[in-house]
C-alpha atoms as one frame of an Amber mdcrd trajectory, in Angstrom:
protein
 -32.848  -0.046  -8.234 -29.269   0.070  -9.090 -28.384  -1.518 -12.259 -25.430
  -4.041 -12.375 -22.955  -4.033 -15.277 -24.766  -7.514 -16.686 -27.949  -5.039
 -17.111 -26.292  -1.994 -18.673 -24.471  -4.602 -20.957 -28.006  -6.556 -21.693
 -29.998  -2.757 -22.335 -26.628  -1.446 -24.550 -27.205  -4.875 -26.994 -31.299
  -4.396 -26.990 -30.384  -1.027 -28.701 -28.163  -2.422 -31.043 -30.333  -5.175
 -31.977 -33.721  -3.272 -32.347 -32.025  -1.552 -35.106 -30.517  -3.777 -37.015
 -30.474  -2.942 -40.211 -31.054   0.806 -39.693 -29.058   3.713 -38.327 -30.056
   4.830 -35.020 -32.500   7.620 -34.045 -30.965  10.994 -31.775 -33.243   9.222
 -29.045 -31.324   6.301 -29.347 -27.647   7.595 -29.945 -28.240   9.853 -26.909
 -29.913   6.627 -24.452 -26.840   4.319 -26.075 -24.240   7.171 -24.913 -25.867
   7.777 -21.240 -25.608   4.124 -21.114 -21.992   3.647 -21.878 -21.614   6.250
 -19.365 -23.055   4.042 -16.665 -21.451   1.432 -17.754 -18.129   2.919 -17.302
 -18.634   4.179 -13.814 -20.087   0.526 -12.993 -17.079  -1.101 -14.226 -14.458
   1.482 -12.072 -17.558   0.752  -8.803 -16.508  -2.730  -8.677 -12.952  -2.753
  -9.557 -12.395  -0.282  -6.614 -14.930  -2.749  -4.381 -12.891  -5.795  -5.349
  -9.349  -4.412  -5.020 -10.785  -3.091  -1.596 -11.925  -6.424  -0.576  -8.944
  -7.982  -1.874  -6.714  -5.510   0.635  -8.946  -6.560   3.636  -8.647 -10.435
   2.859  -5.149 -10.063   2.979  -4.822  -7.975   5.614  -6.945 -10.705   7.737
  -5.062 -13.165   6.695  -1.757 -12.138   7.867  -3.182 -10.215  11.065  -4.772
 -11.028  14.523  -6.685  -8.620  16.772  -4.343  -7.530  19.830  -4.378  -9.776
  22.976  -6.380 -12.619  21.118  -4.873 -16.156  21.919  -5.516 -19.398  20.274
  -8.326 -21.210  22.640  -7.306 -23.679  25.018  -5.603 -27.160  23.958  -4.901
 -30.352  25.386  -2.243 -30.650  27.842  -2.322 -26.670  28.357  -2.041 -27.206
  31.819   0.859 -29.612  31.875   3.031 -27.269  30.014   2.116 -24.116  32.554
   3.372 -26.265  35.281   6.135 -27.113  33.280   6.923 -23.444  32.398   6.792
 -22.674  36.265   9.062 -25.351  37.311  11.217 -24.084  34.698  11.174 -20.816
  35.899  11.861 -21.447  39.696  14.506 -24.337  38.437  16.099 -22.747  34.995
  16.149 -26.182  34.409  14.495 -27.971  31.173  12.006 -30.760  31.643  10.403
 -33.465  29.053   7.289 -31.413  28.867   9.699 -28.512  27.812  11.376 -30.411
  25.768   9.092 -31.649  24.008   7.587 -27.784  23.400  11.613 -27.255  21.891
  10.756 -29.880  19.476   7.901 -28.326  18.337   8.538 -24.662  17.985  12.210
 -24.755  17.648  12.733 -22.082  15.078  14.397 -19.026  16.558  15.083 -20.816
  19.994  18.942 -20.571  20.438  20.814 -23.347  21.478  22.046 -22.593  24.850
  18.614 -22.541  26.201  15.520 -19.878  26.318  11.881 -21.527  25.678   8.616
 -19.967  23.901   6.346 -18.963  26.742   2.892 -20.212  26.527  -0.134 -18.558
  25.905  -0.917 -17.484  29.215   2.699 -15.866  30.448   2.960 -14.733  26.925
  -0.455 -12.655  27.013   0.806 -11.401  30.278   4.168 -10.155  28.916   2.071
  -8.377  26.258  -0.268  -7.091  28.225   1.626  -5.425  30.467   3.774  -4.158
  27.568   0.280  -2.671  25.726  -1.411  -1.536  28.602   2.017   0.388  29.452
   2.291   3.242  27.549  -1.282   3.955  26.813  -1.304   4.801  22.937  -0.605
   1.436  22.075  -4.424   0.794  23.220  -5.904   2.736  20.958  -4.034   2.541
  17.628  -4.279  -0.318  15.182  -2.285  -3.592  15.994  -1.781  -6.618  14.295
  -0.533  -9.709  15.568   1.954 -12.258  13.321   3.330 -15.594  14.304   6.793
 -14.835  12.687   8.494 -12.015  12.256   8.950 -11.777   8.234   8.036  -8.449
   6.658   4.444  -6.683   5.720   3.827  -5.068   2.716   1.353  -3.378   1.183
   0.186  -0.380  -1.006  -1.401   2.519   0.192  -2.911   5.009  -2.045  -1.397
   8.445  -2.155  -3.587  11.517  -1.589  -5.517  12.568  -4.129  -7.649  15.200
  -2.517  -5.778  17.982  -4.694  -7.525  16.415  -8.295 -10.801  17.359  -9.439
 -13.057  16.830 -12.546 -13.666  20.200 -14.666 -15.660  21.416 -17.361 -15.148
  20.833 -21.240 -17.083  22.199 -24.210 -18.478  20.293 -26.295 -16.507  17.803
 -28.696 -13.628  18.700 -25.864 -11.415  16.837 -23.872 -10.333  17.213 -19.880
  -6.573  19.296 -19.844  -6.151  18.153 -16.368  -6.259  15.637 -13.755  -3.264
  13.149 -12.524  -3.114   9.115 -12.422  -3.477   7.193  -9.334  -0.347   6.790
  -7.589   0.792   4.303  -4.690   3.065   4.413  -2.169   4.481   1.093  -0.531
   4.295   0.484   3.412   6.354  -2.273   5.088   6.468  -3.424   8.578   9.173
  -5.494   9.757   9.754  -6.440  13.611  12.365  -5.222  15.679  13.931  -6.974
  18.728  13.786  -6.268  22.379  15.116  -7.142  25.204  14.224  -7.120  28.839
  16.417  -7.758  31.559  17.690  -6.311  34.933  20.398  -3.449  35.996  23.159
  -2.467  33.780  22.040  -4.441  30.930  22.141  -7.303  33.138  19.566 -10.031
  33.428  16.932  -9.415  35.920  17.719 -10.972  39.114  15.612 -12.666  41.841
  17.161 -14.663  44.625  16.354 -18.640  44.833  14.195 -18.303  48.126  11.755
 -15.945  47.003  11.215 -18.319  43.628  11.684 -21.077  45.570   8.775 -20.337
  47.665   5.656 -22.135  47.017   3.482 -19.394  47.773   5.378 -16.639  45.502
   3.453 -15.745  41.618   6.977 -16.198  40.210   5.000 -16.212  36.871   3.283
 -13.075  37.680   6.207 -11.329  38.997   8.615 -12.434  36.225   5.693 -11.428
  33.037   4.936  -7.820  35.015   8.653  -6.472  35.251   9.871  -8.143  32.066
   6.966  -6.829  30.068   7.330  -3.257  32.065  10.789  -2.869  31.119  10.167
  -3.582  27.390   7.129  -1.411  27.660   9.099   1.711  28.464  10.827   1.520
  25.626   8.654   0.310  23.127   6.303   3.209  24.106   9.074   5.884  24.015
   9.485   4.946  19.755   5.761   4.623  19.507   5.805   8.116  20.280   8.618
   9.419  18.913  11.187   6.409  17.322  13.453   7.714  14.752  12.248   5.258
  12.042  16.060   4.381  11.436  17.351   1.179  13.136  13.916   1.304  15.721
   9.877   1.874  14.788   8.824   5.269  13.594   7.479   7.565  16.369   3.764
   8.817  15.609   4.672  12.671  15.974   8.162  11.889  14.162   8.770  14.146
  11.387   5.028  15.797  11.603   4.899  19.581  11.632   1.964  19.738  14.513
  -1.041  22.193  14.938   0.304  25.191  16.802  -1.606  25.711  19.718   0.661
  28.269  21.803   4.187  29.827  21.795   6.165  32.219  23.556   6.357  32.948
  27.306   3.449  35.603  27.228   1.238  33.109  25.194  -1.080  31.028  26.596
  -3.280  27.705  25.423  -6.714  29.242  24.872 -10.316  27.875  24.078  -9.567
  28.330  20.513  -5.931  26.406  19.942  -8.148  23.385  20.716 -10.955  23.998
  18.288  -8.004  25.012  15.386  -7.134  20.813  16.316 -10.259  19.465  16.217
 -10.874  21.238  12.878  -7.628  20.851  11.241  -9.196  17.138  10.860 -10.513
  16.502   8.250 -14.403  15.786   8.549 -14.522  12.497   7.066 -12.137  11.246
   9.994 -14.036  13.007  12.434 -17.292  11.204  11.611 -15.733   8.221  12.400
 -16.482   7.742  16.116 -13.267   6.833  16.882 -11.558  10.752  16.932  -9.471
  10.697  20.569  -6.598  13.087  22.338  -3.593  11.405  23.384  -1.005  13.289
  25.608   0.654  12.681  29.079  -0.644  14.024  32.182   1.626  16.637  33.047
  -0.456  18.310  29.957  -3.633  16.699  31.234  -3.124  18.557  34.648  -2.662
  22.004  32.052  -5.263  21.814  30.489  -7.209  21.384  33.307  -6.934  24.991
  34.151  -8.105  26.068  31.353 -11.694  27.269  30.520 -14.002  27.947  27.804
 -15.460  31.339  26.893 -18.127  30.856  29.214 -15.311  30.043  31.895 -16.134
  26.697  32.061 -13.229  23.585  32.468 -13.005  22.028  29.017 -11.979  19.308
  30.545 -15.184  17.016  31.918 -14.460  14.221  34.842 -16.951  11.590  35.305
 -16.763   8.694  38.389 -14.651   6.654  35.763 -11.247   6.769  34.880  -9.775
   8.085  32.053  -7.970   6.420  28.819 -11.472   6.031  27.014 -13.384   3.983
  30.010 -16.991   5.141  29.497 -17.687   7.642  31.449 -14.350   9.009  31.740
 -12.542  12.119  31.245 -13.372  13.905  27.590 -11.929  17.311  26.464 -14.379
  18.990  24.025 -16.300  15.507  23.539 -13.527  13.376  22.837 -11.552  10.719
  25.136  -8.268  11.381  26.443  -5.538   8.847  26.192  -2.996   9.072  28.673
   0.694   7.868  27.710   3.869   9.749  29.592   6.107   9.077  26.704   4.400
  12.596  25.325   6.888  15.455  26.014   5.570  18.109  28.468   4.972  21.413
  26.704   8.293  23.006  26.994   9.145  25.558  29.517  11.807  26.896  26.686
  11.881  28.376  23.107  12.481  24.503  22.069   8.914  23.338  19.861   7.839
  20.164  20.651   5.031  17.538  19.767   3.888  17.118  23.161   0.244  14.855
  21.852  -1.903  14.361  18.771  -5.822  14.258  17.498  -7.402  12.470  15.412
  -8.645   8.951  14.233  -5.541   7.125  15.562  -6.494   3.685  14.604  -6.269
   4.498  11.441  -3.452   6.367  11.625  -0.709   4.506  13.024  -0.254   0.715
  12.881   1.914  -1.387  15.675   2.748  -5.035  14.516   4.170  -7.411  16.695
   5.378 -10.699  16.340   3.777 -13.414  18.532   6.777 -15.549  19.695   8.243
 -14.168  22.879  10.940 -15.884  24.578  12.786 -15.928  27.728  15.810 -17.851
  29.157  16.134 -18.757  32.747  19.893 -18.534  33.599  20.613 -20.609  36.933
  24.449 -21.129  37.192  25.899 -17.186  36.352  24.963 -16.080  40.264  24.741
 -19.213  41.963  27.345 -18.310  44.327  24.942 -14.943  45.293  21.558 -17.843
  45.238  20.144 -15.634  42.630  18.490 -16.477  38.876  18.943 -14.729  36.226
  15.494 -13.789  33.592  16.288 -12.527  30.223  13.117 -11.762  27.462  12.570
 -10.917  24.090  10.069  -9.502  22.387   9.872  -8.011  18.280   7.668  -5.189
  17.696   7.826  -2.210  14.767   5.189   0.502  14.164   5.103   3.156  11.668
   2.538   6.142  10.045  -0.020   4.702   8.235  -2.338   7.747   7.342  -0.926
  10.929   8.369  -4.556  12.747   7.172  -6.434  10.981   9.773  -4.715  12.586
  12.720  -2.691  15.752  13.661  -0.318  16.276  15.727  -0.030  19.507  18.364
   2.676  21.777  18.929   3.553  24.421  21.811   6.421  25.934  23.326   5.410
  27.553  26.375
């Protein structure tokens, strides 16, 4: 049974007091010592347990899981009917209005409305779903868009205990040392041509039987998709999110015209993980399918396709498409491997949840602009979304490089 601090503490005293009066034996100088031992490494157990659980309660508090919307209210349906009229009108009603009145921080004054919960997990699921890698790395969801800040510990792998004679003291070993990680939210927008609004003429929205909602939430949400999931790949981390291959010096797998991706580049990935990632379950590929197609030519050295194709699909589905036991992620913002000398990050390995973090700010909004083209009896859809995404744990996944 493992002893809490109370009973190290209660067993420490005992000794004390059962020689009161008296110095105490070897037996008892050498029990009192492996004892204070204990106690110490009790007392650093649950500080570590409770700044850990402190870390997790704030993380809940200030994060959703993705796609997860408040649960139906009263009057839901009301204000979808409202939001459609709005959208085939671009004119406000009192049900919208009264949704203005409610939510009216960061709604401009010359129009644009919070979407409800249905068009705005629409929007976002499209935008998710998009690029692929956004499924399968952490997300967190945040009603505003304020910044998120916390402190991650720095690796520590290099420090180790050692060996001291007796009466001696440790020459070695280094303090604990934090780095801080902040998140803010960066905005995009989704329109049409040119920078212009997307535009739909007033019969087709007009027409009863047309999903304007539907319509509207898929293209929007596409066109902030593509380039959302070109920085979750590879954004600068300057004025946009940071990319998660950006700045990594990858695995190199093959180079060279004459070279070739081999049987072996794949198990140097998989390996340059570290174990204790690996174990967690959750180890996946990510890279876009002009690779995919690659590496399906390839064999191991039994000639046999690495790659393995069940009935499913492929981004994770069970039963899907696995290189060397793990799921493939699809997402074509991954560079091809390069037909040149250039050396590019063209996927990565690894635990990717814990990785790379994607935060993104609840409110989306879109304005409905009815007067700009009436002479052309078209409406003009703007959106906006805010979204940033950075490294998290650069030891949990790898990235892989090639050049032929």
């Amino acid at each position: 049974m493992t002893k809490t601090i109370e009973d190290i503490q209660d067993a420490l005293t005992a000794i004390l007091d059962g020689a009161e009066g008296r110095d105490l034996t070897d037996e008892e100088v050498a029990t009192f010592e492996a004892l204070e031992g204990e106690l110490t490494e009790a007392q650093a157990k649950r500080e570590r347990t409770e700044a850990l659980r402190a870390r997790q309660a704030e993380r809940k508090a200030i994060a959703t899981p993705a796609l997860i919307v408040d649960p139906p209210k009263g009057g839901d349906a009301q204000l979808e009917a409202a939001f459609v009229a709005y959208l085939r009108t671009g004119r406000e009603n009192a049900d919208l209005q009264q949704l203005r009145a409610a939510q009216s921080e960061g709604t401009p004054s010359e129009g644009g409305f919070l979407v409800p919960d249905e068009v705005r997990r629409k929007i976002v699921e499209r935008m998710v779903a998009f690029g692929g890698l956004a499924n399968v790395v952490d997300t967190i969801t945040t009603d505003n868009g304020n910044n998120i800040s916390w402190l991650n510990e720095s690796d520590d792998t290099a420090n180790r205990g050692e060996i001291v004679s007796e009466g001696g003291t440790f020459a070695g070993g280094a303090d604990l040392a934090f780095s801080k990680t902040s998140l803010g939210a960066y905005s995009y927008m989704a329109g049409g041509a040119g920078g212009l609004p997307l535009r739909i003429s007033r019969e087709l929205v007009q027409d009863s039987a047309f999903d304007i909602v539907g319509r509207v939430s898929r293209k929007l949400g596409e066109r902030m998709a593509r380039l959302q999931a070109e920085h979750i790949v590879d954004g600068t981390g300057v004025s946009e999110p940071q990319g998660i291959v950006t700045g990594l010096t990858g695995v190199s797998t093959f180079s060279g015209a004459s070279d070739a991706l081999v049987y072996a580049d794949l198990l140097n990935v998989i390996h340059s993980v570290d174990p204790a990632y690996r174990g967690s379950g959750r180890c996946r590929w990510a890279f876009n399918d002009g690779f995919l197609e690659h590496l399906r030519g390839v064999l191991d050295t039994n000639g046999r396709p690495l790659v393995k194709d069940a009935d499913a699909g492929i981004n994770g589905e069970p039963g899907g498409t696995s290189l060397l036991g793990y799921p493939i992620t699809i997402d074509q913002a991954f560079s091809n491997h390069s037909a040149t000398s250039a050396t590019v990050n063209y996927g990565v390995f690894g635990d990717l949840t814990e990785g790379y973090v994607i935060r993104r700010v609840r409110q989306i909004e879109l304005l409905v602009n009815p007067y700009s083209r009436m002479a052309n009896r078209q409406l003009e859809y703007s959106a906006w979304a805010r979204m940033d995404a950075l490294q998290q744990n650069t030891n949990a996944y790898v990235a892989i490089t090639g050049t032929a």
